[in-house]
C-alpha positions, 0 to 999 in steps of 0.5 A: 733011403738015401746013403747018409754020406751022400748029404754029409759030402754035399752039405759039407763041400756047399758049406765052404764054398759058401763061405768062401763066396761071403768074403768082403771081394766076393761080394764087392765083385760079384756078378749077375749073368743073364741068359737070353731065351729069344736073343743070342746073348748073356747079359753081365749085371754088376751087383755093384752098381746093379748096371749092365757091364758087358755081353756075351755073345753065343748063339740064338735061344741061350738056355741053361747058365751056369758058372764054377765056383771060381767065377773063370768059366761061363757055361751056356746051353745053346737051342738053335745048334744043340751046343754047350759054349765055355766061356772065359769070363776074363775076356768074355770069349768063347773058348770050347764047344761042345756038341750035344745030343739035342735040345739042351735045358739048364745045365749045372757045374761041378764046384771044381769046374771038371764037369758039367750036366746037360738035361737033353729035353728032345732025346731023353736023356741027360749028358755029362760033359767033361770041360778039359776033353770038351767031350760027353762022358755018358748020357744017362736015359731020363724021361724029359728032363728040365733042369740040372742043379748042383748045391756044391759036390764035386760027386753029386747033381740032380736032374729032374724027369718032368716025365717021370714026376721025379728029381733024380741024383747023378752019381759023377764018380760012378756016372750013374744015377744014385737015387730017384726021388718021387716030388708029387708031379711034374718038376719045374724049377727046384732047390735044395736046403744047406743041410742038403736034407729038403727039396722045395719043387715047383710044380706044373699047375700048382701055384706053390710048391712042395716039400720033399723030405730027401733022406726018405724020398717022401713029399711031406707037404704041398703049399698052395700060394695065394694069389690076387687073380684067379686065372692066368693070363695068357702067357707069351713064353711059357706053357699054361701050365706054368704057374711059378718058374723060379724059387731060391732059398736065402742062405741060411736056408730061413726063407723061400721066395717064389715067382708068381706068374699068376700076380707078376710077383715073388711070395716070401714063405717062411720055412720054420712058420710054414707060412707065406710072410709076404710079396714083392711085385716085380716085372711083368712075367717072373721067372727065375730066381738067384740070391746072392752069398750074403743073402742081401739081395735077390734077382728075379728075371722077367721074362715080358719085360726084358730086365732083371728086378733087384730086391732087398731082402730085408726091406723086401723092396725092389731097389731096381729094375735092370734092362737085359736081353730078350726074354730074359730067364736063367740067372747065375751068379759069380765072382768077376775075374780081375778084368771085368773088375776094371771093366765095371770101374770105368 
C-alpha cells in the first residue's frame, strides 16, 4: 500500500493549482507549446485565436515539453546533444542548459519550478536536475524509462520503466523512488485521476489502456477500444507497437480521450459508464494529448501531418487544425508572461 499522505499532498497541491489556472486571464492567455520530434524547435500556439505566435529555438529532436506553473520557464529535452534547455517564455531565450546522461524523454517540473525529472531512455536511469544550480541532483537506476509526469506536488513525480511494465513514484525530497507500481505491460503515455487514486496507462500492443488502482498498486481492468481498421499501417514515427501514444483526462477527472493510431482518431471513455462514448477524427498520426484548465478544449498533435487539432470538448468537434513543426509530439500548456501577450495582439 501506498502512504495515505502521499495522495493527500498530491491532490491537495493539484487542486489549487487547478484553480489557480481557471481564472478568467489564465485562460484568456493561455498558451500551447509544441515540440518538434524531427526539427529543432518548439512551436507557441495561442488558445486564443488558436494561431502560431512564435518559436523557440533549441536544438534538433526536441523530446519532453514541459512548463511550471507560473508559465515563466520553458523546459525542453534535447536528442541530438543529451541537453535540458531552460527557456525563458518572456523573451523566448535560452537561459541555462544542462547537460545530461544520454538520450533524455519527456521530462516533468515541480509546480514551484525547482526541479525537473528527466527519464534517460539509453542509460537506465532517471535524473533529477536542480534549475537554479543547472545541475543534476541524483540519477536514480529505472530500466528504460519513458516519461516523467508531475499532477501538481512539489514532493512527488512519477516515471514510468518501459522495461519493467511499471510507474514508479520519485520521492523529491528524499530523491529516492517511493513506490513501484505494476501497470499489466509496457507503458507508453499515462495519467492520473484529481483525486490522485487512479492511473489510466496506455500500453504497447493494446489498442486502449488499463486502469490502475494507485493505493493497492493493482490493475483493476483493461479496456480494449474499438477500431475501424483492423491492422495498423505502417507507421513513419512510431514503433509498430504502438497503438495509442496519448490520453489526457478532462478536469473533473469524468471523461478520458485516447489517441488512435489504428483510426488516425481520438476515443472519448466515460470514466463512471465504463464505456467509450464516442470519437473525433483528427490529423493523420495522433499522438499526444493536453486539455485545457476550463476543460473547453483539447489538443492533440499530429505526428504525419505537422499540426495540432483543436477540439471542442463539448460539441466534440474539431474547431481547427493548426500548422507546427515537424513532427509534432509533446504538448504543454501554460499562462503567457505579459510579453507574449502583446505579442499575440498585434
Amino acid at each position: 500500500m501506498l502512504p495515505s499522505r502521499i495522495h493527500v499532498t498530491v491532490v491537495t497541491l493539484y487542486t489549487c493549482i487547478l484553480l489557480c489556472n481557471l481564472s478568467s486571464a489564465a485562460q484568456e492567455h493561455l498558451r500551447l507549446y509544441v515540440g518538434s520530434s524531427r526539427g529543432d524547435d518548439a512551436s507557441i500556439v495561442d488558445m486564443n485565436s488558436f494561431k502560431v505566435v512564435g518559436d523557440i529555438k533549441a536544438g534538433e529532436r526536441v523530446h519532453g515539453v514541459c512548463a511550471d506553473a507560473s508559465g515563466l520557464r520553458l523546459f525542453l529535452t534535447v536528442e541530438s546533444d543529451h541537453t535540458l534547455r531552460i527557456v525563458d517564455t518572456a523573451t523566448q531565450a535560452t537561459v541555462g542548459e544542462v547537460k545530461l546522461g544520454g538520450r533524455p524523454n519527456q521530462c516533468a517540473v515541480t509546480p514551484n519550478g525547482k526541479l525537473v525529472v528527466v527519464p534517460i531512455r539509453d542509460g537506465d536511469s532517471v535524473e533529477i536536475v536542480d534549475v537554479a544550480q543547472q545541475k543534476i541532483l541524483r540519477s536514480l537506476p529505472i530500466k528504460e524509462p519513458h516519461n516523467a509526469l508531475n499532477t501538481g506536488s512539489n514532493r512527488y513525480v512519477y516515471v514510468s520503466s518501459m522495461g519493467s511494465n511499471e510507474v514508479d513514484l520519485i520521492d523529491l525530497e528524499k530523491l529516492e523512488f517511493a513506490a513501484h507500481i505494476p501497470v499489466g505491460g509496457r507503458p507508453r503515455p499515462y495519467v492520473i485521476s484529481p483525486d490522485g487514486k487512479t492511473m489510466y496507462v496506455a500500453l504497447a500492443n493494446l489498442h486502449g489502456f488499463t486502469i490502475v488502482d494507485i493505493p493497492s498498486q493493482k490493475v483493476l481492468d483493461r479496456v480494449v477500444m474499438p477500431s475501424e481498421h483492423p491492422n495498423l499501417r505502417p507507421l513513419k514515427f512510431e514503433t509498430q507497437d504502438t497503438y495509442t501514444h496519448g490520453l489526457a483526462l478532462t478536469p473533473d477527472g469524468r471523461e478520458l480521450w485516447v489517441s488512435s493510431l489504428l483510426d488516425d482518431c481520438v476515443y472519448i471513455y466515460d470514466a463512471s459508464s465504463k464505456k467509450i462514448t464516442g470519437r473525433v477524427a483528427t490529423g493523420e498520426g495522433p499522438n499526444w494529448i493536453v486539455i485545457t484548465p476550463d476543460g473547453k478544449f483539447v489538443c492533440v498533435s499530429n505526428s504525419d501531418t505537422d499540426d495540432v487539432s483543436i477540439i471542442d470538448t463539448k460539441s466534440r468537434r474539431e474547431v481547427t487544425r493548426v500548422k507546427v513543426g515537424k513532427v509534432p509530439k509533446r504538448l504543454a500548456l501554460a499562462v503567457a508572461p505579459a510579453s507574449q501577450e502583446r505579442l499575440a495582439e498585434h
